[in-house]
N, C-alpha and C positions, 0 to 999 in steps of 0.2 A: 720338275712339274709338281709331283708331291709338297715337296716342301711353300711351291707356288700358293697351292690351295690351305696348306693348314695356316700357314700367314693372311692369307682372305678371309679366313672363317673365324681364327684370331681376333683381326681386326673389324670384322661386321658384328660379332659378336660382342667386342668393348663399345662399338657407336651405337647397338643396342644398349646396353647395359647403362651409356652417357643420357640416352634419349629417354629412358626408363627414369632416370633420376632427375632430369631437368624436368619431368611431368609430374612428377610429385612435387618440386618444387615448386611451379606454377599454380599447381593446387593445394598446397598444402595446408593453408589457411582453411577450407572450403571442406578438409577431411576432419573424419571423427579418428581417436586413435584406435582402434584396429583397421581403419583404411588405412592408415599412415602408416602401421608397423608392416600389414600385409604387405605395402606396396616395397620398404625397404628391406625387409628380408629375402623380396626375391632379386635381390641387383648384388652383386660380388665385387667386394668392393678394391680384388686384388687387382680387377679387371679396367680399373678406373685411374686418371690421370693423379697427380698429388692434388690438384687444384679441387679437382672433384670428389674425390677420397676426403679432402677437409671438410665439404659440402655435405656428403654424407655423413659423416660423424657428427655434424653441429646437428643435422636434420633428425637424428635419432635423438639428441640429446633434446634438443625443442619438443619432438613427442613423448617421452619419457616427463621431463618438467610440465608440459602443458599437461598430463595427468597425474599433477600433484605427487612426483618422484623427481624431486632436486639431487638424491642420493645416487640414482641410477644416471639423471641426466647430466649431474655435473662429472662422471669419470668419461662422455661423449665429448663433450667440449671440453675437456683436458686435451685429450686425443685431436681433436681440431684443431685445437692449439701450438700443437705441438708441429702441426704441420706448417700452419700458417707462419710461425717464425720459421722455419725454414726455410719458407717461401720468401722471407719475408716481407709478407703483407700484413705490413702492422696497424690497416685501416679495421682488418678484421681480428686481430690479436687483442685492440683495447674493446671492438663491442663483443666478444665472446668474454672478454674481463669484467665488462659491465654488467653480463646475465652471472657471472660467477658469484660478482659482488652481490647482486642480488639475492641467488640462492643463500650466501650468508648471513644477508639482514633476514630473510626469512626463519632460518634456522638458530638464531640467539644470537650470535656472534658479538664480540664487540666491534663499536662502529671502527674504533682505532685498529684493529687487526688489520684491517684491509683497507684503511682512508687511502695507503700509498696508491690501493690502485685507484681510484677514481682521482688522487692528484696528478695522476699518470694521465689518466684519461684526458682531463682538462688542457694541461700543458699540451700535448699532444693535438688535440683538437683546435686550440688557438694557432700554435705553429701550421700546421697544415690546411688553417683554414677551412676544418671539417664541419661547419654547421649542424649535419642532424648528429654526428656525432657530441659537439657539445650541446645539444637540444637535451641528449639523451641523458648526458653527463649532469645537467644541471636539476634536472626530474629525478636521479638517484637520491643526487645530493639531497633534495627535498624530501624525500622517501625515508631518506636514515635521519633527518632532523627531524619528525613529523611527531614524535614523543617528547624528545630531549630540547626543543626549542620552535615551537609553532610557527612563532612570526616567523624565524627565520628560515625555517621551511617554505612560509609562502613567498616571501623574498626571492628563493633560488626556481619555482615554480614560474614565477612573474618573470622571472631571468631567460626559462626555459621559452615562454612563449613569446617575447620581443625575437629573441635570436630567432625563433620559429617562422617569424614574420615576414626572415628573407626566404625560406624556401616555402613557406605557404602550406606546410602538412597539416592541413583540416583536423584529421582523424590523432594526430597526437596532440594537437591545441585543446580538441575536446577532451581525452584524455587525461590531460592537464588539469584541467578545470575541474574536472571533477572531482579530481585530488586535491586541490584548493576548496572545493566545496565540504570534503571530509574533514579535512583540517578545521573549519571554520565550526559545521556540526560538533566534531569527538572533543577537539582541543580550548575552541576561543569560544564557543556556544552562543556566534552571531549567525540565528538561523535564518535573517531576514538574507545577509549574504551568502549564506550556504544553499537556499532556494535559488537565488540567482545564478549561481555558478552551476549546480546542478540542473536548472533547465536551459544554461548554453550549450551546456554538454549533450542533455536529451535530444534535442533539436536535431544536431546532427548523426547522433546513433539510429532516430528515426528513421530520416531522411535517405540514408543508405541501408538498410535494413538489418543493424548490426544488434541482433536477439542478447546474443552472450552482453554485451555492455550497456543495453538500453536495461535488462532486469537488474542489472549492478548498481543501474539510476534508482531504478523504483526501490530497491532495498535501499540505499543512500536517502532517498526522499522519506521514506517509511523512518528512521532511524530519528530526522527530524521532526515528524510528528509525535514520534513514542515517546521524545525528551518533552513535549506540547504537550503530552497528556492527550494525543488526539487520535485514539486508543482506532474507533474507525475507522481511519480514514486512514491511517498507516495501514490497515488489514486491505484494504482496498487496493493499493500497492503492492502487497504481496502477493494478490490474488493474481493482477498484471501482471505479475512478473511469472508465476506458476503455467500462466497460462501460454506463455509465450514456448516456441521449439527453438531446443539450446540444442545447437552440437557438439562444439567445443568443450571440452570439459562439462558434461551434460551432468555427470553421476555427482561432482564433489560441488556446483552449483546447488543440485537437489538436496544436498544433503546439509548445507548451513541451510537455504532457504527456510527449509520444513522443520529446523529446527528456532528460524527467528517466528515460523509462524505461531511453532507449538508454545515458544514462551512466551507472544503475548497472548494468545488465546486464555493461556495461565493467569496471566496478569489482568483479562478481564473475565476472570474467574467461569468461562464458559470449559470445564475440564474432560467434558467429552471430548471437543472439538479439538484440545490438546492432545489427546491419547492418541484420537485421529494422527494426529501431522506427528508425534513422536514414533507412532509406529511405519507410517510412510519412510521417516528419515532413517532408520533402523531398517530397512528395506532396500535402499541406496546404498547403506553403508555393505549390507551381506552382498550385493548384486555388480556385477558389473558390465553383463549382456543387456545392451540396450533392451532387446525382444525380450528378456526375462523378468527385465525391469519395467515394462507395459503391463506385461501378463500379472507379475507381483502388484503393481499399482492398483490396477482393475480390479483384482482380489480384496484389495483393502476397500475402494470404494462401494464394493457390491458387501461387504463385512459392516460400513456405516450407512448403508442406502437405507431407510423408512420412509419412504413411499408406499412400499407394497403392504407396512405396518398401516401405516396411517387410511388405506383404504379398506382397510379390514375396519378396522374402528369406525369409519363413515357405513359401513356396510350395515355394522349389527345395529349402529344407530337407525337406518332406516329400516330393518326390520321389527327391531322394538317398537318403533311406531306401528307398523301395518300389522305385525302378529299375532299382538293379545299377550298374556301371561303365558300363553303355554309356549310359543315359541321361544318366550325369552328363558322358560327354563330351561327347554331343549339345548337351546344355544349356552345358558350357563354349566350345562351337564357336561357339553362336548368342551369348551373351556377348563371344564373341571379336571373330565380326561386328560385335554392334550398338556394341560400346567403338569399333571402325575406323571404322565410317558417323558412330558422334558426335562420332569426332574427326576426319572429312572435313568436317563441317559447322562443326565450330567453325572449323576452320582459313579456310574458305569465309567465315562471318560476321567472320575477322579480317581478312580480304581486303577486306570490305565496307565495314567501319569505317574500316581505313585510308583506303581511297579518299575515303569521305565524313570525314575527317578534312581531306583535304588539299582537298576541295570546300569545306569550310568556312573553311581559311587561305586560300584565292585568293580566297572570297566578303566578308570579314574586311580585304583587302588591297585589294579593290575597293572596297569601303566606307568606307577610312580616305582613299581618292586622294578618293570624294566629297566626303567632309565637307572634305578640305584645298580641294578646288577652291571650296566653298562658303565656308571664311574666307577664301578670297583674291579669291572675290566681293564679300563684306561689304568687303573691308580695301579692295578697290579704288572698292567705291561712295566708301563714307569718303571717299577722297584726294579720288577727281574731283570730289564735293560742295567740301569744301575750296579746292581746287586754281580751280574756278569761282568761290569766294563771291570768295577770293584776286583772281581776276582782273577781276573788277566792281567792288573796291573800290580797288586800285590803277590800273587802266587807264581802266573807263569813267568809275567815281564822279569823278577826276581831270580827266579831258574834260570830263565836265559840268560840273562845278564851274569851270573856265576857262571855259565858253563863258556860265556866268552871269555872270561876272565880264566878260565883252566885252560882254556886253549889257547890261550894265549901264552900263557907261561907255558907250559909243553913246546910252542915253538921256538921259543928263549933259547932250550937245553940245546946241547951238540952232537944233531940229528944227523949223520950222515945221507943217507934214503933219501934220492931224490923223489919217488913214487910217496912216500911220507910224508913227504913237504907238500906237495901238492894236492896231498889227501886235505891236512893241515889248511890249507888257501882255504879250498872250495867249501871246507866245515865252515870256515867261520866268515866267509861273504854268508851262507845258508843263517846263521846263526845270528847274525847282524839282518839281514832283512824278514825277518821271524820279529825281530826284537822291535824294529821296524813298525812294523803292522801294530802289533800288539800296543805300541803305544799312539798307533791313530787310532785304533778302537779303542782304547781308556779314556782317550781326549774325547772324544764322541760320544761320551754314555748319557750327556744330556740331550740325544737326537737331534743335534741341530740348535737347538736355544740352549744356547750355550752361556753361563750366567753373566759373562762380561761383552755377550754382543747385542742379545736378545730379540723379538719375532722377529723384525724387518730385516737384519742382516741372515738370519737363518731360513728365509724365505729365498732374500735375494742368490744367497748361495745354492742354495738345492735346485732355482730356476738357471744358475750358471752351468752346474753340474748336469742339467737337463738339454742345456742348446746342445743342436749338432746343429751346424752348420750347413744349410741346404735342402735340409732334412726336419727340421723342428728349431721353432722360435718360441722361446718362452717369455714374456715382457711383465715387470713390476712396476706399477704405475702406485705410487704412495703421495697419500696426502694429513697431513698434520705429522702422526705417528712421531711428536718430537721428545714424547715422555714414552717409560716402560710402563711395560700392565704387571697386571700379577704374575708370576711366573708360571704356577700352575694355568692359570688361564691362556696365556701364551702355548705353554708347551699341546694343550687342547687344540686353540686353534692352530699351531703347526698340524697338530695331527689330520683335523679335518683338511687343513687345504693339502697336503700330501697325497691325502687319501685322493680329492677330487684329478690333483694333478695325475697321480697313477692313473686313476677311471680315463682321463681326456686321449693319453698315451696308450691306454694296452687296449681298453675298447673301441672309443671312436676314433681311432689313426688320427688323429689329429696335427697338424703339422705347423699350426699359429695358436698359443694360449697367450691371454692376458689375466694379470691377476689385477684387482684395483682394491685397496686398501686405503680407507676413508675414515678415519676418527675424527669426531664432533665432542662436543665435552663432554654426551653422556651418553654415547653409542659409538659403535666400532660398525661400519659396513664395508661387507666383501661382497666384490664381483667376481666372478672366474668364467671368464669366456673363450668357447673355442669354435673353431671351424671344422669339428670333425662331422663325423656319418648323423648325431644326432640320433633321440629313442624316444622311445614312448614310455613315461616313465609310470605309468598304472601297469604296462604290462610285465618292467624288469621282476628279477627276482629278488627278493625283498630279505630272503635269511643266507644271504654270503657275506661271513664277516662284518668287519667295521664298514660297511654299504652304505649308501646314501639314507634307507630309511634311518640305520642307526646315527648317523651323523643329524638329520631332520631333529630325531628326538632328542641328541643333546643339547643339541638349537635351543631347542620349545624347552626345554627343562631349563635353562641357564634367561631365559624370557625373552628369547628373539624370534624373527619371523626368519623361516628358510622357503625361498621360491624357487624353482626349476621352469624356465622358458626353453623348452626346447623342442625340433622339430625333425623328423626323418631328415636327412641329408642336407639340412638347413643349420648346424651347430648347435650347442648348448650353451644358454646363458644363467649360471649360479647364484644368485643374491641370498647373501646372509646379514642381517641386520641386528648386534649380539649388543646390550645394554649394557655401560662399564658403570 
């Protein structure tokens, strides 16, 4: 009977967990990302079929990329991937290869790195007869030609939407078009067809009320008039488009917007109204609470409001009329004041600045002796580790190996004593497995990076050494990593992910890590994600050992970003993003 009900509860509890995730699904377009991450962090995804387990990882990876993190979202859709071939459904393995390829045209890539997959994708899509998959396939291709060969970009664009023709998808023909309208503005600078394509495409963004793609129009149409010289009426479009409610990508919208607004504002030399929309965009960039980013907005607009000036000005003009001379001196008197008390306070607020200017260099100067003391921690483990392996494999390893070598001859001679003899065995099995050890500690004195394997096999090894079976999975998911880094740099990052893998294991019981290791041609980014208890990491304690804050600082010293996503009994997810 027991066992009856925990199998019920089991099971009501995965057809929740399925139900939980096919509702995100259905809405997913519709959410902002903190709706979409909340809604996926509370579903488990041990709980979940394979089918749906791929669903979820592609759906993390789509929220991650849709806010401008292709780093984060493309080790999601690895992981999709990964399933989906084993499912094999290879409808969803070439379009999770088409958002890959993407992520890479965005990132610099060459187009050649990765043309195999979209040749892939094609063949593929012909053979099976997949229309919006070669729809999708032929609008990449136009997407990586869109520099390198214009026409022919719009060739594969024009290809996209014939083929499009048989399934009738509105919403990506508009799409299309508009990309044909960019190409026509940036590349051929025939803006008479660039207006055209740009208003088949408006038409229908209207029409369904799609905010995010209709102000992408109005930037597109503004782009066209600013090449015209048609300084306002392109501001005019921008103002359209400012005005409109984005949810989708709301913050990184805002923040080219306001900065196409502040460079033509510049360009028609009106440089208040630039400082305005420079200091908006810079506002975007620090913010990423929607509700923080209203309240910071309104702050700026009440900082450029003169309304309240300009009535003042109308004010003392009609009392200079009705007062006579003596009010207007009155009035000049109190002017005279309030100019002295604003320029008592400014001079005050520059007193104030200064000070916390130089609180900042001595805070700044105290923080570069810690990070130095902390490489000269690192540098000093290094040696001693070294300096020991050093002296066990010259000094003891050496001893030992001679005192085998004496006992060995001692049992040559013609010992009668069988208690002798056998004293004889058991010394030198003891003697042999001493000598043993000693020389796996000498081979080991470069902690793992070892100089003829280097990071990736010295990871992979320390997460082999980590599995138990039933008990903890450890998983290295690697991408590029096909050259060596420096070695010092290496041996660093072994150290920090060591560090974090111990943190995953002895504090939050953790019993599934993944590590994800992503080199780009001039950045290295880590993921380290686990399933354990999860913390609050303003409240940990901050001076035990090599810790996370000290791992953060060698981050930030070495010029990368270290982030911590993590949530009471929800897991921790690690991002490190280190510049080679």
């Amino acid at each position: 009977m027991t066992k009856t009900v925990v199998f019920l509860f089991i099971t009501v509890f995965a057809m929740a967990q399925n139900k939980r995730l096919k509702s995100i699904e259905t809405s997913f377009e519709n959410l902002d990302f903190n709706e979409r991450m909340l809604g996926l962090k509370k579903i488990e995804p041990s709980q979940l079929s394979n089918n749906d387990k791929a669903l979820f990882y592609y759906l993390y990876g789509q929220t991650y990329y849709a806010n401008s993190n292709g780093a984060a979202g493309l080790s999601y859709f690895m992981k999709a991937n990964d399933i989906y071939k084993s499912q094999k459904n290879y409808d969803k393995v070439i379009e999770v290869n088409l958002i890959i390829v993407e992520i890479k045209r965005l990132t610099d890539y060459n187009y050649k790195d990765y043309k195999y997959l979209i040749d892939e994708a094609v063949d593929y899509a012909i053979k099976r007869n997949n229309i919006p998959l070669l729809c999708k396939t032929y609008k990449e291709i136009g997407n990586n030609l869109f520099d390198s060969d214009p026409s022919k970009a719009i060739d594969y664009y024009q290809k996209a939407i014939l083929e499009n023709k048989k399934v009738k998808d509105s919403f990506f023909e508009a799409d299309v078009r508009s990309n044909i309208g960019l190409v026509y503005t940036e590349k051929i600078h025939n803006y008479k067809l660039a207006r055209k394509f740009n208003a088949l495409a408006l038409d229908f963004y209207q029409k369904h009320h799609l905010n995010f793609d209709i102000a992408c129009n109005y930037v597109n149409q503004a782009d066209v008039l600013i090449k015209e010289k048609k300084y306002d009426s392109a501001m005019i479009m921008y103002k359209k488009a400012e005005a409109l409610d984005i949810k989708d990508n709301n913050t990184n919208t805002r923040i080219i917007l306001y900065g196409y607004m502040a460079d033509l504002y510049k360009e028609m030399k009106n440089y208040k109204k630039a400082l305005e929309y420079t200091d908006k965009q810079k506002v975007y960039q620090s913010l990423n609470d929607d509700n923080q980013q209203v309240k910071a907005i309104r702050d700026i607009d009440a900082k450029y409001k003169t309304k309240e000036h300009k009535d003042e000005i109308a004010w003392l003009k009609s009392l200079t009329k009705k007062g006579g001379a003596v009010i207007v001196f009155l009035i000049v008197l109190l002017i005279l004041i309030f100019l002295g008390y604003k320029n008592l306070r400014k001079k005050k607020k520059i007193v104030e600045q200064e000070k916390l200017i130089q609180t900042q260099k001595l805070e700044n100067v105290l923080q570069e002796q810690e990070l130095h003391e902390i490489d000269k921690l690192l540098e000093g483990q290094e040696k001693e580790r070294i300096k020991i392996a050093n002296d066990l494999h010259d000094n003891l390893g050496s001893l030992l190996a001679t005192l085998k070598l004496n006992f060995q001859s001692l049992k040559k001679q013609d010992v009668n004593n069988d208690d002798a003899d056998n004293l004889f065995n058991k010394t030198d099995e003891l003697i042999e497995e001493a000598y043993q050890k000693v020389r796996t500690i000498a081979h080991t004195k470069n902690a793992g990076v070892i100089a003829n394997q280097g990071l990736l096999p010295a990871i992979r090894n320390i997460a082999n050494k980590m599995n138990i079976p039933g008990k903890l999975a450890v998983e290295v998911i690697p991408f590029g990593l096909e050259e060596r880094l420096e070695n010092a740099l290496e041996v660093t990052i072994f150290r920090m992910i060591q560090e974090l893998l111990t943190n995953a294991i002895k504090h939050a019981n953790a019993t599934e890590i993944s590590i994800h290791l992503t080199q780009h041609d001039d950045s290295l980014n880590i993921i380290i994600e686990d399933n354990g208890d999860g913390f609050n990491y303003k409240k940990i304690d901050k001076k035990d050992g090599m810790g996370l804050a000290n791992i953060e600082k060698k981050v930030e010293q070495m010029g990368g970003v270290f982030t911590i996503d993590s949530t009471e009994k929800r897991g921790t997810s690690i991002l490190i993003d280190i510049p080679l």
